[in-house]
N, C-alpha and C positions, 0 to 999 in steps of 0.2 A: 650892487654889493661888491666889495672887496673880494680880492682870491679866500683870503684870508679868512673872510666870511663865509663864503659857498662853502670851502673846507669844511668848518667847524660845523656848520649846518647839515653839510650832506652825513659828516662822520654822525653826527647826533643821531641822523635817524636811521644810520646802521647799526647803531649801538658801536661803536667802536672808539677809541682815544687817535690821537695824532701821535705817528713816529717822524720826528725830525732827526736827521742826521747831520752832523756837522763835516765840513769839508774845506779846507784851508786851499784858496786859490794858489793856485804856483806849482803844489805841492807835489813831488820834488821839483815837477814842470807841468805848465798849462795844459800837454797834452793827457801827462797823466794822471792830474786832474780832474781834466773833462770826461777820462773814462770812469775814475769813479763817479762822479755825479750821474753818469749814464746807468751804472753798475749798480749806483743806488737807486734810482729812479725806476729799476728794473725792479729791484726786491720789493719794493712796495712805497716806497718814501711819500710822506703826503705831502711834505714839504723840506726845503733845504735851508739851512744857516750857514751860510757860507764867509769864512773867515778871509779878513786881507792882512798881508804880512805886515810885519810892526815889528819895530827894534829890540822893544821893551817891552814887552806883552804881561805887563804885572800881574794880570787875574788871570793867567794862565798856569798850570801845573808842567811840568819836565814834558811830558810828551806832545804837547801842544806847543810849549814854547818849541821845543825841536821840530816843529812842523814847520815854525815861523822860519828859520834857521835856514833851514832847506831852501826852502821857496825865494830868500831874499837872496842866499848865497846862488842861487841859479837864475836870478837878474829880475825877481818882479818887484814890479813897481805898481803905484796905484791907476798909474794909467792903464798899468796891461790887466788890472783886477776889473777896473769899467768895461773891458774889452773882452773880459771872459763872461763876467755878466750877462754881457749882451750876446754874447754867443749861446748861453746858456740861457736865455729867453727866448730867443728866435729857436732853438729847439723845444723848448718848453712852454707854450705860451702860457698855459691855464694855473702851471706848480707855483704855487708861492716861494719867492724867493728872498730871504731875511740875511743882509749884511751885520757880521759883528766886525766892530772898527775902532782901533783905542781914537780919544777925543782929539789928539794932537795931530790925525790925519785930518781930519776937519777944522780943526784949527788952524793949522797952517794951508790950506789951501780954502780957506775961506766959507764958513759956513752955507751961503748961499749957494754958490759954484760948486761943492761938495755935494750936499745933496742933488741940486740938478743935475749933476753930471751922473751920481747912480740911477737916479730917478729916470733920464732917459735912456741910463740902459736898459731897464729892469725893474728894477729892484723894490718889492714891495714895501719892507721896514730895513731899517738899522737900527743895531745897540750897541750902542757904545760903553762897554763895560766897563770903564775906569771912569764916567761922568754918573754921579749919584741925583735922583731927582732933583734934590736939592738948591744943583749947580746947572739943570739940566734947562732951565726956561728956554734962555736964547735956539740952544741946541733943536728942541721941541718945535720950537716957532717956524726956524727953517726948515726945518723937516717937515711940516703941514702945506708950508707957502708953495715944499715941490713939489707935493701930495705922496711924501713917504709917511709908514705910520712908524712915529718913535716907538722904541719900547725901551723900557726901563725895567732895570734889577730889585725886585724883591729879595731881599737876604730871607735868612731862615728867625732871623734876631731882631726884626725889624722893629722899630718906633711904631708907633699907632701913625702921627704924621706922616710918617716915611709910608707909609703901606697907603694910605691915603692919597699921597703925593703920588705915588708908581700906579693905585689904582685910576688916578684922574687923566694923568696924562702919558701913559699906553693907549699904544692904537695896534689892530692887531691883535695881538698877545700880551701877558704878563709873563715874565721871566722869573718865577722862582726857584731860586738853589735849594735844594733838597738836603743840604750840611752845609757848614762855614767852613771856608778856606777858598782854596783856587781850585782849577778846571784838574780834574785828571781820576784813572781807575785805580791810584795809589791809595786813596780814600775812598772809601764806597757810599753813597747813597745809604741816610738812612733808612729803613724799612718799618721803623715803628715814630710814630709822631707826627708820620707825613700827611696825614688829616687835619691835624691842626696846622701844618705850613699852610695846605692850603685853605684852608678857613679863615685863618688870619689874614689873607693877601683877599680872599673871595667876598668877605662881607663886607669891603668897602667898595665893593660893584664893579666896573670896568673891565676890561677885556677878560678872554679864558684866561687861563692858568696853564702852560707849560713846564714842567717840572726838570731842571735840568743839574749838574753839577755830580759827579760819581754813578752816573745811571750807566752801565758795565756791561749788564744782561738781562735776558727776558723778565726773570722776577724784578728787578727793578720796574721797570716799565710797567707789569701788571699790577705793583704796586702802586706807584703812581697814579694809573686809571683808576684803580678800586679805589684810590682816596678821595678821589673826587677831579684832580686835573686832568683838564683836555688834553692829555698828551705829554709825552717826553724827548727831552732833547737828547742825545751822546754822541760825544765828542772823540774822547781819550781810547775808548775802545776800538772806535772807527779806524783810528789814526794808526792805532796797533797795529791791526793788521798792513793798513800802507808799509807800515818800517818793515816789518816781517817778508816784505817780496822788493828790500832794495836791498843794492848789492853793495860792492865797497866801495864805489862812488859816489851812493847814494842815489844813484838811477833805478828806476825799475826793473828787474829782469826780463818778469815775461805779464805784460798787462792782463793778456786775457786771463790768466790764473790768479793774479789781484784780483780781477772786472768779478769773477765766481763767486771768489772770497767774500767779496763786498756785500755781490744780492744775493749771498746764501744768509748773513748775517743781518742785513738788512731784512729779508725776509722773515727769520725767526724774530726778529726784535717786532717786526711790524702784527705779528702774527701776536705774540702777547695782547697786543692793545684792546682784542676783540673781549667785549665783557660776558660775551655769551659762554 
């Protein structure tokens, strides 16, 4: 079985949802990065998506692209993302670990070579959130050949094909947005309909259902669960708090008052997911 598997399996028979938290490598720097993911992993994280900076981060919202910003202005690169990766496996063997990466970091360093290169850091899935099933084959294909599981985006609007396509070739997870737009707590998640997002992505079969895009706070998340998806992604709010303990140079002040910050909020989110 996949991590990815045991997760969904072991949560199933606690009755519980998956809290994923998102976490931008670099962000402001590798070190204080790694404390969040520690700080997450602490509150309860069942698993991580972990972001690699990117220029142009189109499907991101202001406060995600501003994570990208930080990180690339403080020197990372995609080498140093493999290399936190794999820092972050070697402490974590068992967390599943899910890369999001726009399509043009893999494009340009070669499908095949990309994927291997995260795959033996780590890395259980990538999604590449600017590649639509559609366009996604080749992408899909080397993703299998390194034994990553692709995951692809369900919109909230989706095509019957489209939902068919993202249910067939997901591995892992399915990624559905819970509203249309880009990543961020400027829009919220909605709270009513999100039965039907996930029905509509769910009865073409394939992997669980993650529910991500505006998910802010614990009601979202137990919303999420109650409607049926394995679990919730958030991002924008995670991120919040990072910005909220840098200073004016965009360094961190004082980590371990972030690291708090982090599994007090990781925890309350994680704590929603239980359906009991």
């Amino acid at each position: 079985m996949s991590r990815y598997e045991q997760l969904f399996a072991a949560l199933r028979e606690r009755g519980e949802g998956a809290f994923v938290p998102f976490i931008m490598l670099g962000d402001p720097t590798p070190e204080a990065a790694l404390a969040v993911v520690r700080a997450a992993v602490a509150g309860g994280a069942d698993a991580l998506e972990l972001g690699v900076p990117f220029s142009d981060p189109v499907a991101d919202g202001p406060t995600i692209q501003a994570s990208h910003v930080r990180a690339l202005h403080n020197g990372a690169t995609v080498d140093a993302a493999v290399e936190q990766v794999r820092a972050i496996r070697a402490e974590f063997p068992e967390l599943p670990l899910g890369l999001l990466i726009y399509g043009n970091v893999a494009f340009t360093r070669g499908l095949d070579k990309f994927y291997a290169d995260f795959a033996a850091a780590g890395a259980d899935s990538i999604l590449l959130p600017d590649v639509p099933v559609r366009e996604g084959a080749p992408f899909a294909a080397a993703a299998e050949r390194a034994g990553v599981a692709p995951i692809f985006i369900a919109p909230a609007r989706a095509s019957e094909q489209t939902l068919a396509g993202v249910a067939k070739h997901s591995r892992g997870y399915i990624y559905a947005i819970s509203r249309d737009g880009v990543t961020g707590t400027e829009k919220e998640s909605q709270t009513l309909g999100l039965e039907e997002v996930v029905e509509n992505v769910a009865r073409f079969g394939g992997a669980p259902v993650l529910l991500g895009f505006g998910i802010s706070t614990p009601e979202h998340v137990a919303a999420a669960v109650h409607a049926g998806a394995a679990g919730a992604i958030t991002g924008s709010a995670l991120t919040k708090i990072i910005e909220s303990h840098l200073d004016a140079s965009h360094q961190v002040a004082d980590v371990a008052a972030l690291a708090a910050d982090v599994t007090e909020f990781v925890a309350t989110m994680k704590a929603a997911t239980r359906l009991a």
